[in-house]
Structure formats: C-alpha cells, structure tokens
Backbone as XML, in Angstrom:
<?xml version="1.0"?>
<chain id="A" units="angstrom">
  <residue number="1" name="UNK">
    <atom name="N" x="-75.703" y="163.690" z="-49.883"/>
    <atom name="CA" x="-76.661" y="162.843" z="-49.205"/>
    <atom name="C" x="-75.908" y="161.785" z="-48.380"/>
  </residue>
  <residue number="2" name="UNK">
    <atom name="N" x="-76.136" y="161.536" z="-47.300"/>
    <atom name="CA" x="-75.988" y="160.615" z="-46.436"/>
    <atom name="C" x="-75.899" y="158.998" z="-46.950"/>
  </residue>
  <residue number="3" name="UNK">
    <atom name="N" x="-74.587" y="158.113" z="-46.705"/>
    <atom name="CA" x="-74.820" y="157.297" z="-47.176"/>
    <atom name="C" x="-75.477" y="156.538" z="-45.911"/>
  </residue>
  <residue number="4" name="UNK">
    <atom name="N" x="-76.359" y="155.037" z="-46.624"/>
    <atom name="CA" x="-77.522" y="154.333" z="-45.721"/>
    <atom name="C" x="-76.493" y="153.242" z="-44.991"/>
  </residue>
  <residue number="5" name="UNK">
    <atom name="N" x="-77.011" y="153.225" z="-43.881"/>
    <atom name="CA" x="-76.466" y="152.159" z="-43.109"/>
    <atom name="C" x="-77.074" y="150.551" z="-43.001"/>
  </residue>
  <residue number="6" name="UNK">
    <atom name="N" x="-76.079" y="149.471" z="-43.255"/>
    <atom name="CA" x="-76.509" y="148.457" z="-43.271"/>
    <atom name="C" x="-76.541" y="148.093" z="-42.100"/>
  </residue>
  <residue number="7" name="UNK">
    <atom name="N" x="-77.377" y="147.926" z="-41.296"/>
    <atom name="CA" x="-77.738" y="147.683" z="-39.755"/>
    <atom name="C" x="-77.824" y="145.906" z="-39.564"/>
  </residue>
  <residue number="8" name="UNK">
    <atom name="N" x="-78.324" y="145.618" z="-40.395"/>
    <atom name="CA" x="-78.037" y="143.792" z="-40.536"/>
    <atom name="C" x="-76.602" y="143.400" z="-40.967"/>
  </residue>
  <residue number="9" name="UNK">
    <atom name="N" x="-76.180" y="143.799" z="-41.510"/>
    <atom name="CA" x="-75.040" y="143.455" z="-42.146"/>
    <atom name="C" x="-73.750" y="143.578" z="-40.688"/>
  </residue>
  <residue number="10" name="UNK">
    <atom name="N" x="-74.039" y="144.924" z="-40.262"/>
    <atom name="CA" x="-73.394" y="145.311" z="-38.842"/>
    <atom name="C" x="-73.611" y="144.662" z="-37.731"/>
  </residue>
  <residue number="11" name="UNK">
    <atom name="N" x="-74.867" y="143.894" z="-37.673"/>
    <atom name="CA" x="-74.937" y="143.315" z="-36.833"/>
    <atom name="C" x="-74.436" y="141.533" z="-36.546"/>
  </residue>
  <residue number="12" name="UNK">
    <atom name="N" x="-74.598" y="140.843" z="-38.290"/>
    <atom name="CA" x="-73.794" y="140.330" z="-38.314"/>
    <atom name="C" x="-72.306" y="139.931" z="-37.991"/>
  </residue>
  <residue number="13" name="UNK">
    <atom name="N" x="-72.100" y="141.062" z="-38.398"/>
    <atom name="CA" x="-70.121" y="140.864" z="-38.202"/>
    <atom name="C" x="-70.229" y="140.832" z="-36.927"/>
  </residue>
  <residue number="14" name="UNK">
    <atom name="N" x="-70.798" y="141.421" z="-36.132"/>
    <atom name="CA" x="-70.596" y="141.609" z="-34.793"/>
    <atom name="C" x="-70.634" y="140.829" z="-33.853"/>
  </residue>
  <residue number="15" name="UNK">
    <atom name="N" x="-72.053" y="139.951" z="-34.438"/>
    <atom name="CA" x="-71.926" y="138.438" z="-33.790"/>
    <atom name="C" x="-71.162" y="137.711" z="-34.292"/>
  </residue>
  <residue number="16" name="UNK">
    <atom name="N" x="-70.380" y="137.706" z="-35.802"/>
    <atom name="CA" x="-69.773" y="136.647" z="-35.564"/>
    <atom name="C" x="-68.081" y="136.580" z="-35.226"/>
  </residue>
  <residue number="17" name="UNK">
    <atom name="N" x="-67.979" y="138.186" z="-34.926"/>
    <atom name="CA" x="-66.858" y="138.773" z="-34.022"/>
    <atom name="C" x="-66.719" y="138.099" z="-32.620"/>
  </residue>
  <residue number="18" name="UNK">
    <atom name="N" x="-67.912" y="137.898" z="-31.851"/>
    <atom name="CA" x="-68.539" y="137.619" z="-30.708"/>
    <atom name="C" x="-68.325" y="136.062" z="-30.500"/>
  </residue>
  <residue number="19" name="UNK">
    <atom name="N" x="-68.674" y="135.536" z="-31.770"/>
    <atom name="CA" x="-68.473" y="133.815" z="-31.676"/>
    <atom name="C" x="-66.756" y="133.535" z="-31.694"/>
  </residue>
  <residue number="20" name="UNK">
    <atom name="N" x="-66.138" y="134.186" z="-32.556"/>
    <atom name="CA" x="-64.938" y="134.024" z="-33.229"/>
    <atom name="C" x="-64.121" y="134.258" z="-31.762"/>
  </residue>
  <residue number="21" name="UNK">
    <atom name="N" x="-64.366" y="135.453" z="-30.969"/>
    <atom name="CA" x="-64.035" y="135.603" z="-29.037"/>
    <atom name="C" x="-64.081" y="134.688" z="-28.145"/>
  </residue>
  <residue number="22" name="UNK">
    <atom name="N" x="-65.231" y="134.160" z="-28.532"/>
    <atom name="CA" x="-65.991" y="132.825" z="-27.547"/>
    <atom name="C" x="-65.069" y="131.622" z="-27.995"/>
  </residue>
  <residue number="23" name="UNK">
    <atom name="N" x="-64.697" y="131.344" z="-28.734"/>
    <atom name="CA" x="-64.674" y="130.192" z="-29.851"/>
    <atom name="C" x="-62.731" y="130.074" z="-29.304"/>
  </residue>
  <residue number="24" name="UNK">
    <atom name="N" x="-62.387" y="131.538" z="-29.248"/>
    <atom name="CA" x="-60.704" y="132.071" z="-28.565"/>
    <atom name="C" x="-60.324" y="131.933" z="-27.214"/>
  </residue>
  <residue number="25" name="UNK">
    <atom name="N" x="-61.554" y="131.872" z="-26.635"/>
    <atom name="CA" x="-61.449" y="131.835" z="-25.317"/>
    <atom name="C" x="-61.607" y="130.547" z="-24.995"/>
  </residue>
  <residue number="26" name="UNK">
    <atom name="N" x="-62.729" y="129.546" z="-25.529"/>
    <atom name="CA" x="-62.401" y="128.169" z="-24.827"/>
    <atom name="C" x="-61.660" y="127.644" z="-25.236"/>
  </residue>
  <residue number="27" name="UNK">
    <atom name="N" x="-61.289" y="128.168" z="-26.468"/>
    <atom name="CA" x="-59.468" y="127.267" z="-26.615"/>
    <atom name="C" x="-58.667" y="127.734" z="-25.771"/>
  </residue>
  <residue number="28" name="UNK">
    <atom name="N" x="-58.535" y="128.721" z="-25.644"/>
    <atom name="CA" x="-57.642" y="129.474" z="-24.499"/>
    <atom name="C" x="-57.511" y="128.487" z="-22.922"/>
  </residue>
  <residue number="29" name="UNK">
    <atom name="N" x="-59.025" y="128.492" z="-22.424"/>
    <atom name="CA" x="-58.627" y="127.754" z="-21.543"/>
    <atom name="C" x="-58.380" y="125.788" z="-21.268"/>
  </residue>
  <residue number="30" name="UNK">
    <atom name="N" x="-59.412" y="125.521" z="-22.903"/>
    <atom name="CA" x="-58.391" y="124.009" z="-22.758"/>
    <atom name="C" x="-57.011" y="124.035" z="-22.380"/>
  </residue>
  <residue number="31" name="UNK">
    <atom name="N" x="-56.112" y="125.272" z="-23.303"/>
    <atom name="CA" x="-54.684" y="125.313" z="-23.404"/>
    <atom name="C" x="-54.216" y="125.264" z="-21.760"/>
  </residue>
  <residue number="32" name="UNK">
    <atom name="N" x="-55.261" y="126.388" z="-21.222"/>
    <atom name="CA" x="-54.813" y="126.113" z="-19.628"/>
    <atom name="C" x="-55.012" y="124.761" z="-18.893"/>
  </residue>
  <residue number="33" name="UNK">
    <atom name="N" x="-55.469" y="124.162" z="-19.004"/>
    <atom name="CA" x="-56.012" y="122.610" z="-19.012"/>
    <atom name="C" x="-55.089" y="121.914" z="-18.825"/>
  </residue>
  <residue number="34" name="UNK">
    <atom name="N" x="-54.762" y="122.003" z="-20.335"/>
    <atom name="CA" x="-53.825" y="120.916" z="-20.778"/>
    <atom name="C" x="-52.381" y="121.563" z="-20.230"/>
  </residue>
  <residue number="35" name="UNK">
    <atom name="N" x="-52.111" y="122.637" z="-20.061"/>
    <atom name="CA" x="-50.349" y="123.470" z="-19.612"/>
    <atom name="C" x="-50.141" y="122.653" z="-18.263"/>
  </residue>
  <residue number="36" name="UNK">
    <atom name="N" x="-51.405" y="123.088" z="-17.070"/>
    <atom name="CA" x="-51.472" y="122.241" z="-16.065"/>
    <atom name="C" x="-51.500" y="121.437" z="-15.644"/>
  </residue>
  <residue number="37" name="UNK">
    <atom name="N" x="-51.798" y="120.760" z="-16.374"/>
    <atom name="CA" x="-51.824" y="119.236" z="-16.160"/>
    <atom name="C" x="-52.606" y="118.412" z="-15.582"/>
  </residue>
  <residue number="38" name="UNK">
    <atom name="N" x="-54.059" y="119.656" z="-15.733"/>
    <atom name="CA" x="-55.472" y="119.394" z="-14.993"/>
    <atom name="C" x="-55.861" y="118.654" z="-15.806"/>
  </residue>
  <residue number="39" name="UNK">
    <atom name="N" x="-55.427" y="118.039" z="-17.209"/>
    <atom name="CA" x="-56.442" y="116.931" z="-17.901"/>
    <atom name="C" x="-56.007" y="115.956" z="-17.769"/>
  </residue>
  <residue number="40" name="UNK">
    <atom name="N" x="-55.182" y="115.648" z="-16.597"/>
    <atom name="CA" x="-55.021" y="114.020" z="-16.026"/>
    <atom name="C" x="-55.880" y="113.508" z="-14.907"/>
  </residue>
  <residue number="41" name="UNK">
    <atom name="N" x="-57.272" y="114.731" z="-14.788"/>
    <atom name="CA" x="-58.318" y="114.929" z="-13.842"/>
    <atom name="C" x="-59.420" y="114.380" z="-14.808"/>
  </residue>
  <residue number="42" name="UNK">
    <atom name="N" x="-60.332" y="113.750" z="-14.047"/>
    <atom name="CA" x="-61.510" y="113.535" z="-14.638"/>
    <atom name="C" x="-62.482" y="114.510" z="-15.112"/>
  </residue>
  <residue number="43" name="UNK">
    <atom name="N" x="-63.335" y="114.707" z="-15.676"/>
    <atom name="CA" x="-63.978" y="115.943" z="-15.707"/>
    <atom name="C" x="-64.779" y="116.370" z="-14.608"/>
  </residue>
  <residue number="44" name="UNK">
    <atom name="N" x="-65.538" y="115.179" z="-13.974"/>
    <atom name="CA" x="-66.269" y="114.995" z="-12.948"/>
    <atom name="C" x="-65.506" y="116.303" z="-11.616"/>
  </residue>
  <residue number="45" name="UNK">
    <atom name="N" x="-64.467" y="115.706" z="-11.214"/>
    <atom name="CA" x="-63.407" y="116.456" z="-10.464"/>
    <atom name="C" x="-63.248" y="117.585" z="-10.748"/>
  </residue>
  <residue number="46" name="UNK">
    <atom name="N" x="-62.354" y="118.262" z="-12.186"/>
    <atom name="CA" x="-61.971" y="118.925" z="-12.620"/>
    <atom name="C" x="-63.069" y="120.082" z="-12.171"/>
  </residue>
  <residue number="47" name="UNK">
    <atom name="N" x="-64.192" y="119.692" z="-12.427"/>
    <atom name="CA" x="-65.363" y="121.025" z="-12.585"/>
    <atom name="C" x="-65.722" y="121.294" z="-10.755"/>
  </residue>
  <residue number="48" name="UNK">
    <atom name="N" x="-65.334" y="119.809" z="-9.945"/>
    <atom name="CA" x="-65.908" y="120.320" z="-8.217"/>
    <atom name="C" x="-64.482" y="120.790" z="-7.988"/>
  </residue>
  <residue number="49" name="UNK">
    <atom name="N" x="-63.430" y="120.968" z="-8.442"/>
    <atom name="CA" x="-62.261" y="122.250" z="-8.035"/>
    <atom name="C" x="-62.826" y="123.582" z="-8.201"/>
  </residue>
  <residue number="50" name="UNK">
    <atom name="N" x="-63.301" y="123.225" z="-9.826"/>
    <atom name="CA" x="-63.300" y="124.906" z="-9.818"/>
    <atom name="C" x="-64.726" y="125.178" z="-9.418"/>
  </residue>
  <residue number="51" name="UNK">
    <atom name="N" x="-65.836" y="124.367" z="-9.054"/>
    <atom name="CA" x="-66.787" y="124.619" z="-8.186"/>
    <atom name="C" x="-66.445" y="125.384" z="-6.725"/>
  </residue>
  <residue number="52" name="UNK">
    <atom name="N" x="-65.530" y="124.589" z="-6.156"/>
    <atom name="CA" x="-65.206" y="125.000" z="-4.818"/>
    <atom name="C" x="-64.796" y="126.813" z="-4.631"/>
  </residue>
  <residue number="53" name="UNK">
    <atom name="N" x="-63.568" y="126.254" z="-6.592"/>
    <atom name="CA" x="-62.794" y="128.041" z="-5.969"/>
    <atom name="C" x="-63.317" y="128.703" z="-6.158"/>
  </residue>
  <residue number="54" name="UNK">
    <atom name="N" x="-64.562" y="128.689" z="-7.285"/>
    <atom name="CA" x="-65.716" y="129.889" z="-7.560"/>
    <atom name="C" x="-66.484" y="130.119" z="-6.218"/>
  </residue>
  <residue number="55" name="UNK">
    <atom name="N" x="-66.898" y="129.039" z="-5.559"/>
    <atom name="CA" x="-67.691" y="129.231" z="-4.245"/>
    <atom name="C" x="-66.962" y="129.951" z="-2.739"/>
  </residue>
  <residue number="56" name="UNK">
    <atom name="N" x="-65.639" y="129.842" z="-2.564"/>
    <atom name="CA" x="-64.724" y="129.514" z="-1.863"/>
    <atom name="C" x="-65.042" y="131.311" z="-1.279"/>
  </residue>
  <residue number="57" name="UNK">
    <atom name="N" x="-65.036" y="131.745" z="0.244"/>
    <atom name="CA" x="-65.120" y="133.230" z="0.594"/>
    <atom name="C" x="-63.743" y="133.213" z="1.036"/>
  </residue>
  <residue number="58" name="UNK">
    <atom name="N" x="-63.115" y="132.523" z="0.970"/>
    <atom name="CA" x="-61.754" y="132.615" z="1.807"/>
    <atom name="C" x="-60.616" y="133.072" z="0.806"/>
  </residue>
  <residue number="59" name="UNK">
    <atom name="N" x="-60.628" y="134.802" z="0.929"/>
    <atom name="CA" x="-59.729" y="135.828" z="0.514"/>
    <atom name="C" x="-58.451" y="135.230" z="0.263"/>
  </residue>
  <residue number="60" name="UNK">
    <atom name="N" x="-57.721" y="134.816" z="2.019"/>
    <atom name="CA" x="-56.166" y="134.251" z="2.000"/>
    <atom name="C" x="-55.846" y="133.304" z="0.565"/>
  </residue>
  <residue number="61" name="UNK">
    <atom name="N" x="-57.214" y="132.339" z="0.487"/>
    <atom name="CA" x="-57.142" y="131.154" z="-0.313"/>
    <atom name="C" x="-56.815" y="131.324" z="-1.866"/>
  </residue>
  <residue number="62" name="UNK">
    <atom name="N" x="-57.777" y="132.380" z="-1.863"/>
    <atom name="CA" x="-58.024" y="133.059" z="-3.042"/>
    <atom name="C" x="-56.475" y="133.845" z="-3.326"/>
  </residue>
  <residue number="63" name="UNK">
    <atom name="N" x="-56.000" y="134.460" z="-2.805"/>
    <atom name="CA" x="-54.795" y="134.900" z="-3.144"/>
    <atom name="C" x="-53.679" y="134.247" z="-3.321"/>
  </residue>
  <residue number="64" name="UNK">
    <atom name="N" x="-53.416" y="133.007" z="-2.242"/>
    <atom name="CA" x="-52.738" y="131.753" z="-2.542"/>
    <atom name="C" x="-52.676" y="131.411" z="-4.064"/>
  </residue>
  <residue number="65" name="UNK">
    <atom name="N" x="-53.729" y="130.959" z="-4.468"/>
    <atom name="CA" x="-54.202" y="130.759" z="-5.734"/>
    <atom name="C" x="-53.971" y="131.441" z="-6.620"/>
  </residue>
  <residue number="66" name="UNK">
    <atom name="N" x="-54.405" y="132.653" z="-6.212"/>
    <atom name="CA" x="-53.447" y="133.885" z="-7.494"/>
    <atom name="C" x="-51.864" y="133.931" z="-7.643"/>
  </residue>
  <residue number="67" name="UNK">
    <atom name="N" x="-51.967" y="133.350" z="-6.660"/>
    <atom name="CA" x="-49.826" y="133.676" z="-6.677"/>
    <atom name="C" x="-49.234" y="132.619" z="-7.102"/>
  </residue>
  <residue number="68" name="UNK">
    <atom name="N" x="-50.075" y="131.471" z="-6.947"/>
    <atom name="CA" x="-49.241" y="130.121" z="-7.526"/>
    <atom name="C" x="-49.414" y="130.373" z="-9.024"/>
  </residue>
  <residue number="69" name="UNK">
    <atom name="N" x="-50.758" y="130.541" z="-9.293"/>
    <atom name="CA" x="-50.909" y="130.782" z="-10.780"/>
    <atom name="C" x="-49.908" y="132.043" z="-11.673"/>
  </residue>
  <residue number="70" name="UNK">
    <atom name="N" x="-49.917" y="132.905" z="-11.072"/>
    <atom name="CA" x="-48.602" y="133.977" z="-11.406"/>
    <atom name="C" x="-47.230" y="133.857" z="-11.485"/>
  </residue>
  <residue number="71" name="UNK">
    <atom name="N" x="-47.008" y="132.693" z="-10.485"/>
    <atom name="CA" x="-45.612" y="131.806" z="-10.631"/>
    <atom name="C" x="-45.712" y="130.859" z="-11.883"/>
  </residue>
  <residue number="72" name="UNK">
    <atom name="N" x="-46.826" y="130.159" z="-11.932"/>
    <atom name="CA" x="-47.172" y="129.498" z="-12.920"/>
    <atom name="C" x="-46.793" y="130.071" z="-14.484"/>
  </residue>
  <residue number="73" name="UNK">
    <atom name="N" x="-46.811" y="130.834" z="-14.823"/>
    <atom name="CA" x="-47.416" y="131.533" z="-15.884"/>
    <atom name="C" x="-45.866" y="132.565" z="-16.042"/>
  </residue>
  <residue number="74" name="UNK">
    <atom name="N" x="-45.281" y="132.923" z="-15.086"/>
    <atom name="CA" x="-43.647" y="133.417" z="-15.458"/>
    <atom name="C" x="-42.945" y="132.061" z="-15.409"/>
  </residue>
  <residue number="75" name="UNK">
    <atom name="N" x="-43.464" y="130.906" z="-14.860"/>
    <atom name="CA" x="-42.283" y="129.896" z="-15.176"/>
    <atom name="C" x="-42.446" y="129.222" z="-16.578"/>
  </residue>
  <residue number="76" name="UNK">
    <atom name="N" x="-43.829" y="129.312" z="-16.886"/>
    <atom name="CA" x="-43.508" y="129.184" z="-18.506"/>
    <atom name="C" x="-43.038" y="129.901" z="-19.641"/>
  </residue>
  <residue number="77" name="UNK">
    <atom name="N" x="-43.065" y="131.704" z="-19.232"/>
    <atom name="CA" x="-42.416" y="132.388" z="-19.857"/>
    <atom name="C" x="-41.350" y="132.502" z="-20.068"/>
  </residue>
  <residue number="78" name="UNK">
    <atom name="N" x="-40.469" y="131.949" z="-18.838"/>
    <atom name="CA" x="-39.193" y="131.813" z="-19.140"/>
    <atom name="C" x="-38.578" y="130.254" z="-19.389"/>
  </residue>
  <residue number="79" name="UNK">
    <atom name="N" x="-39.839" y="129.590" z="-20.066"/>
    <atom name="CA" x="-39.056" y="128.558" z="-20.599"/>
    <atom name="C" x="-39.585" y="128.418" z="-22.341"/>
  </residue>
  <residue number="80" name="UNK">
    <atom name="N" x="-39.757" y="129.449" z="-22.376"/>
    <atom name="CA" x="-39.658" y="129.715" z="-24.171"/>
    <atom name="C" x="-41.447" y="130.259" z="-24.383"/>
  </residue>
  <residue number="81" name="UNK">
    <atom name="N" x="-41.832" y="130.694" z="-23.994"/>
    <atom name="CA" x="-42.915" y="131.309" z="-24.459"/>
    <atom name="C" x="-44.097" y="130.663" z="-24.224"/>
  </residue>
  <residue number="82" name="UNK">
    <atom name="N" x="-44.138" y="129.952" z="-23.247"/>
    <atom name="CA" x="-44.867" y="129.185" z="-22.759"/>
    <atom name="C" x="-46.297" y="129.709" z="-22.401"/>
  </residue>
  <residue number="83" name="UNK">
    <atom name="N" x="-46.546" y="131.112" z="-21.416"/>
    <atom name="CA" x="-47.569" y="131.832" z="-21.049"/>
    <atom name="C" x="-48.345" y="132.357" z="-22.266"/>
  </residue>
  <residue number="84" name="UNK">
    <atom name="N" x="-47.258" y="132.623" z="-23.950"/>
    <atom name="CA" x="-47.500" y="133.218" z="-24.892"/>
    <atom name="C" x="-48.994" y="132.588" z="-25.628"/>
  </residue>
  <residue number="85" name="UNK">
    <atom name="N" x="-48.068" y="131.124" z="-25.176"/>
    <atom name="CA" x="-49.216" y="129.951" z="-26.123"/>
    <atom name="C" x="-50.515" y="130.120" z="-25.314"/>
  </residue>
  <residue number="86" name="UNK">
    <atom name="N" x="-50.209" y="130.085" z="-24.056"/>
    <atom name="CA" x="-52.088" y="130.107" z="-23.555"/>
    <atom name="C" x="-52.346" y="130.779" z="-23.691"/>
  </residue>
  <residue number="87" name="UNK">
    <atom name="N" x="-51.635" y="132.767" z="-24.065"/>
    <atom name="CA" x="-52.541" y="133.839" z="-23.959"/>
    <atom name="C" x="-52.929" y="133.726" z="-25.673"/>
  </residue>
  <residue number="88" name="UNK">
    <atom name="N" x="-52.867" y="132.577" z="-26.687"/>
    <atom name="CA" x="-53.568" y="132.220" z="-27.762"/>
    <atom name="C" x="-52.352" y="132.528" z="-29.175"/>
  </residue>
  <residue number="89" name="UNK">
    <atom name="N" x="-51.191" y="132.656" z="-29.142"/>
    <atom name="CA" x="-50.335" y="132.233" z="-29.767"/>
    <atom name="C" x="-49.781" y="131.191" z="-30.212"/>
  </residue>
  <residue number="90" name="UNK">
    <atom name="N" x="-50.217" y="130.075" z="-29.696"/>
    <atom name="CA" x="-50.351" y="128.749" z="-30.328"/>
    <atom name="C" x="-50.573" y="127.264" z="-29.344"/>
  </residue>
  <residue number="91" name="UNK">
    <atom name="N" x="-50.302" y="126.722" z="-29.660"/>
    <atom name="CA" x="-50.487" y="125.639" z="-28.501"/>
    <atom name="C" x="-49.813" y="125.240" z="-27.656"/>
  </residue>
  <residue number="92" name="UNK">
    <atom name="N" x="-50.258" y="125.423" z="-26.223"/>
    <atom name="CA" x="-49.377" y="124.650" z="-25.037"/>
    <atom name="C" x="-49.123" y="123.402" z="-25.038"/>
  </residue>
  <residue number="93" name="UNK">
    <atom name="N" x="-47.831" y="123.248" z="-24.967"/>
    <atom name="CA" x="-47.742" y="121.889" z="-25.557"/>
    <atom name="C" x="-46.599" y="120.824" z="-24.579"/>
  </residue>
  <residue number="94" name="UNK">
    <atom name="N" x="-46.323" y="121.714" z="-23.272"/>
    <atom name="CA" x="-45.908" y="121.355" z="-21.979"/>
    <atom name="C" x="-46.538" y="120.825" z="-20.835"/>
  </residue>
  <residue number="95" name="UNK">
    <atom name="N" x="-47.068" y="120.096" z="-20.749"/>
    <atom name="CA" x="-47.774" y="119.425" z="-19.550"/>
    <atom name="C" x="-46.675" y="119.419" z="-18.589"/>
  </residue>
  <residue number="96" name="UNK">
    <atom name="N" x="-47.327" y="119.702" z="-17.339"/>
    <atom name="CA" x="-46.936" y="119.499" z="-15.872"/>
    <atom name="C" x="-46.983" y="117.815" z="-15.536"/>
  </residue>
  <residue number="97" name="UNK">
    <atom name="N" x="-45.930" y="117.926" z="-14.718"/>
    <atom name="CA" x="-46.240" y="116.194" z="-14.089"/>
    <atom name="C" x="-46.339" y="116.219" z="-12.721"/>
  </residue>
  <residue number="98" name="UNK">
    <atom name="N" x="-46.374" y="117.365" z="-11.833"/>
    <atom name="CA" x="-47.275" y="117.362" z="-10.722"/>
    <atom name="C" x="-48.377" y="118.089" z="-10.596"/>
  </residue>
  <residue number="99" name="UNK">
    <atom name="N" x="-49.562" y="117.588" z="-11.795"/>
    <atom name="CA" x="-50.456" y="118.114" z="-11.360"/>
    <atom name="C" x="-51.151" y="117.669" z="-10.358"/>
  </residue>
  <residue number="100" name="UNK">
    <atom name="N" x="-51.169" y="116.806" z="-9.409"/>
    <atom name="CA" x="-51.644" y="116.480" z="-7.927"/>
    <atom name="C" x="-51.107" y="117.982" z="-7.279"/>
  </residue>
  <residue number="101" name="UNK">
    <atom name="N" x="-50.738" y="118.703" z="-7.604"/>
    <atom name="CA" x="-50.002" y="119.605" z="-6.700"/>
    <atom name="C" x="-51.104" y="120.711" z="-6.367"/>
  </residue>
  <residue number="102" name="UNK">
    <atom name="N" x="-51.703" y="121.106" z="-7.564"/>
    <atom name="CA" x="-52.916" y="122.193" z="-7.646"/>
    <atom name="C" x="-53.301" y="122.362" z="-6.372"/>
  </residue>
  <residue number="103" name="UNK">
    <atom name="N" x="-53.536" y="121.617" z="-5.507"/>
    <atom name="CA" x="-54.423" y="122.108" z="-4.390"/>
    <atom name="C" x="-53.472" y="122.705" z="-3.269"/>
  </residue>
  <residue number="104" name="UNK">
    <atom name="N" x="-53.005" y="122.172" z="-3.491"/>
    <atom name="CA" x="-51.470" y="123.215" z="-2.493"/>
    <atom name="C" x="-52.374" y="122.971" z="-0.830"/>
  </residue>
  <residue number="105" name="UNK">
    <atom name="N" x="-51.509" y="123.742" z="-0.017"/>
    <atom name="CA" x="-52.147" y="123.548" z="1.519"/>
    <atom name="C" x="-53.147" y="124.391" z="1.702"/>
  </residue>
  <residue number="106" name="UNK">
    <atom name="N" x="-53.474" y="125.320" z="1.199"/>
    <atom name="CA" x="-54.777" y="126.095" z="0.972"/>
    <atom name="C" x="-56.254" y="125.396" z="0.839"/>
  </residue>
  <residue number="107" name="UNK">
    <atom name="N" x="-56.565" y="124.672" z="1.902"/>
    <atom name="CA" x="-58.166" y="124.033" z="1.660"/>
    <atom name="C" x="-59.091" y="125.391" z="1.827"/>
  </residue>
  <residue number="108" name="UNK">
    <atom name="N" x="-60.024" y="124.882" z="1.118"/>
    <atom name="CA" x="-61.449" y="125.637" z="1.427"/>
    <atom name="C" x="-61.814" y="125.606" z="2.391"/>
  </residue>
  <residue number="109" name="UNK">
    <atom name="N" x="-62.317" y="125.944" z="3.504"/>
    <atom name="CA" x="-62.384" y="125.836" z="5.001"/>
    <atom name="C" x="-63.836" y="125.986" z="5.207"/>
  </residue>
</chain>
C-alpha cells in the first residue's frame, strides 16, 4: 500500500525554505551595502540611485555598471575572499572609502 502524503507538512518546509532564501538574500545585499560603501549614503539617496538604474534605458550605462561591478567583485576576490563573503560566506567586513565614486561618468541621460 502506498504510503500517505503529508501535503501540509510539505508545504510547510517549503515556505519556510522560502523565508530562510529571502531572509539570505537581504543579508546578502546589506553585505553589498556595506562592501561598497553605499551605507555612507542616506537611505533617502541610496534608494533614488537604484531608482534611476532600475529605470535607466540606457544599455551603454547599464553595461558600464556591469563592468565596474565585475571589477568590483574580482578586486575583492583577490584580496582574501572578499566576493566570497557577499556571495553569503560570512561578513563583508571591508568598506570602500570612495564610495562617492559609484556614479562614475555614466549619467542617466
């Protein structure tokens, strides 16, 4: 005979698989936050950056952005595991001291 399936029980874990993801991920990106040195930004600010780059149609800009961040992210790897901690291995614990720099010459146009 078929054993019965606990369908609540399954669904449980699942959400709280789901929270436990959620819960990984905004730590994840405080860590990016704080690596950058974007929490010497107000929040006010912080959120009309990434307002802009979410809004932003400008491809070039957008790729700019990808490449600084990709430089970003091997220059902490090669200074001891730096990219490791934000991808949730423990805490970034290197702040940048030019974070005025983020916006680079790439405006939103």
């Amino acid at each position: 005979m078929r054993k019965v399936r606990d369908y609540d029980a399954e669904l449980k874990a699942l959400g709280d698989k789901a929270r436990a993801l959620k819960a990984k991920r905004v730590e994840q990106l405080g860590q990016l936050v704080t690596a950058t040195g974007a929490d010497a930004l107000d929040a006010e600010t912080l959120a009309g950056v990434l307002l802009d780059a979410i809004g932003s149609k400008d491809a070039s800009a957008k790729e700019a952005w990808r490449a600084k961040g990709a430089a970003f992210f091997q220059r902490r790897g090669r200074k001891g595991g730096g990219a490791a901690a934000i991808d949730g291995s423990g805490a970034a614990t290197e702040p940048r001291g030019d974070a005025a720099d983020g916006s680079g010459s790439t405006a939103n146009g």
